[in-house]
N, C-alpha and C positions, 0 to 999 in steps of 0.2 A: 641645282637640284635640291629642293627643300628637303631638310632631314638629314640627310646625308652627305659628306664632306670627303672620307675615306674609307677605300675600298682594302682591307690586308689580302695577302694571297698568302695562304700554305705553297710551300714550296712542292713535295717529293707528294706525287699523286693526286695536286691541281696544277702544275706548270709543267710540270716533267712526270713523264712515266717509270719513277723510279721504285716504285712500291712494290713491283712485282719480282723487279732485281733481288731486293733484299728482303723479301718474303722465301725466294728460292733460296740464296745464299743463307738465309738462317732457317731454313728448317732444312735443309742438308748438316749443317753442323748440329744443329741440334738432335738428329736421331741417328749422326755419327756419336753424339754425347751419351747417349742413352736415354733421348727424350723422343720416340717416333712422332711427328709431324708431320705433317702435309703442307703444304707452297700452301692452297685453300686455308687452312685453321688457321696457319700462321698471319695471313692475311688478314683474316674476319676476327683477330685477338688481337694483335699485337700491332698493328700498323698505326703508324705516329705516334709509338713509342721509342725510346733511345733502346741500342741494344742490350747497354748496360742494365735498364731497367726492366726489358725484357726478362735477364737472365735471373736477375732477384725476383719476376715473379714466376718463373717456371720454378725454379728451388724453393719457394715457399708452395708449392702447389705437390711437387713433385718429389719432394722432401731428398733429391738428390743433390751431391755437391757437382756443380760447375767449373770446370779447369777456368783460373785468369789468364789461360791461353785463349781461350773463346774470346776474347778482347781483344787479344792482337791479331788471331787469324781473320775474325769478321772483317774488321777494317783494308787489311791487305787484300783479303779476298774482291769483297763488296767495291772496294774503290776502284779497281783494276777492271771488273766487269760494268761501274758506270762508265767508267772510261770510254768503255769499249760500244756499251751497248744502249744507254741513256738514250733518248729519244722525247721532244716537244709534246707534249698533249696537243692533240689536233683538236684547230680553232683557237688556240690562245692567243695567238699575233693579233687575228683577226679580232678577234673578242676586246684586246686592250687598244686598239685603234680604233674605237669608238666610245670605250668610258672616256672622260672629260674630268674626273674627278682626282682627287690625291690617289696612289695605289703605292703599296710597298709589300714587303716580301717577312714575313715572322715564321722561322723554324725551325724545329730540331737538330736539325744537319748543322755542323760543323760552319764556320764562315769559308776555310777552305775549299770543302767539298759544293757548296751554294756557288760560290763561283765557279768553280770546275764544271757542275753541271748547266746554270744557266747561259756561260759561258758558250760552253759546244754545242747549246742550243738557240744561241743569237736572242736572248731574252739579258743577259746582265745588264749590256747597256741600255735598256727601256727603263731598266728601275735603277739606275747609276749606284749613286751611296746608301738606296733606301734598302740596305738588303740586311735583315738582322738575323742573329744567332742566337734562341737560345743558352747555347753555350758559351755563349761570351759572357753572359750574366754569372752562370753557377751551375753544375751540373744538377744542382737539386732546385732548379728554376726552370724547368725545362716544363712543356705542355707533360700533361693535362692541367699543371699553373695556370693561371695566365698570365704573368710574369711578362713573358716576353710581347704580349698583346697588346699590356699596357704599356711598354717601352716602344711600342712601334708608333702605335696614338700619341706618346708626350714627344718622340726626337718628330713627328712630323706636323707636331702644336695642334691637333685636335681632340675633341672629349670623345672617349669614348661611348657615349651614349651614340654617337654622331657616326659609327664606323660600324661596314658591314665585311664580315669574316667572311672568305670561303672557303670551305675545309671538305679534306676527304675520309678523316679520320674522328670516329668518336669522342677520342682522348682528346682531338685536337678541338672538336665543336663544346667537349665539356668546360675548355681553359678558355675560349672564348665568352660563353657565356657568362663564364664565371667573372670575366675582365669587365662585364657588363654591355656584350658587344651582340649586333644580329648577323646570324649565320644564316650562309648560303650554304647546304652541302651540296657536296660533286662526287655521281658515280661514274663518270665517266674511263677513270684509267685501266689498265688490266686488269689490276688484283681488285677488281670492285666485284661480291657476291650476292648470290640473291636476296638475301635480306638486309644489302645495305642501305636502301634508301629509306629504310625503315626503323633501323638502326641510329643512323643520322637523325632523323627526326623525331624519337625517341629522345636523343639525347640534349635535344633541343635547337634544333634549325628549323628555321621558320619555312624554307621550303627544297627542295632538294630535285637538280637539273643533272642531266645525263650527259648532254654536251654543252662543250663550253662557248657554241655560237649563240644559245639561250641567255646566256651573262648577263651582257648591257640592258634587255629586256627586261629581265628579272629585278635587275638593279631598277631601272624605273618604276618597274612596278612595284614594289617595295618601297621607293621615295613616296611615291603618289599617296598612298596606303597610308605613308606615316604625316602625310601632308594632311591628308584629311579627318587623320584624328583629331590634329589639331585645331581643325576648323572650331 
């Protein structure tokens, strides 16, 4: 496929419907903290942001202090309900049984928790080793960087120019970009709101799919496209 070489996946809200987990779980703690929130705002703000980073920018907004127990409860909480309740994005098997191309995994979650959930969703062993962490690099390396985007492009030896993102997250399509990379956004998970495909494309994804049995398509049409620039 001309153009195109590598496919990266976001993990939490294009492989796993995990977005919605932890939009509940952190806006319950959050307006137990003294910050009221909604599962929605929290969603359409804060998703595919780390929660640490979260909590520094609800304190700069809200000029209140945040307990460093908010650290340890989220984690406990959150993990215990993916555990429990995590679930495949429907159409993803289907979707990556027909790219042909390199695909690997770039994101915020933990290396732990990526395999815990891709795990109990029968997707780790499709993407074996290729599974990265933000967090393994620095916690101040984390998306909306792109940091971790360009480390997924150099351990899998292609240029970025060459590699199509797909993301569900603004934060996440803005560290893409920034990596120099073209994005696909995806509204398809739970915590997806009415203005988020508008949102996504704002933030610079070239075109933005609801379900993920649209993928492969998109992907070629997207190579062709860039095939024929070149012409």
């Amino acid at each position: 496929m001309s153009g195109i070489d590598l496919i990266i996946f976001d993990c939490d809200g294009v492989l796993v419907d995990s977005e919605i987990i932890a939009s509940e779980v952190e806006a319950a703690l959050l307006t137990e903290a003294g910050y009221p929130i909604s599962t929605e705002e929290m969603a359409e703000r804060y998703a595919g942001m780390t929660w640490q980073n979260t909590l520094l920018a609800v304190e700069r907004e809200a000029t209140i202090p945040l307990s460093a127990r908010l650290l340890s409860r989220h984690s406990e909480i959150l993990e215990q309900r993916l555990k429990d309740d995590v679930q495949i994005i429907d159409g993803v098997k289907a979707a990556l049984s027909q790219i042909r191309l390199k695909t690997c995994v770039c994101s915020n979650s933990t290396s732990e928790r990526l395999a815990m959930m891709l795990g109990k969703v029968g997707l780790k062993d499709l993407f074996g080793r290729n599974i990265f962490s933000a967090r393994d690099l620095g916690e101040d390396r984390v998306k909306p960087k792109p940091d971790i985007f360009l480390h997924g492009a150099a351990q899998m030896g292609i240029d970025p120019s060459r590699v199509i993102v797909v993301e569900d997250s603004v934060h996440g399509v803005h560290g893409a970009r920034s990596a120099g990379m073209r994005v696909i956004g995806f509204t398809g998970a739970s915590h997806s709101y009415p203005s988020h495909a508008d949102a996504l494309t704002e933030a610079g994804a070239e075109t933005v799919i609801s379900r993920m049995t649209a993928l492969p398509a998109t992907i070629e049409a997207l190579a062709e496209w860039s095939e024929e620039l070149g012409a």
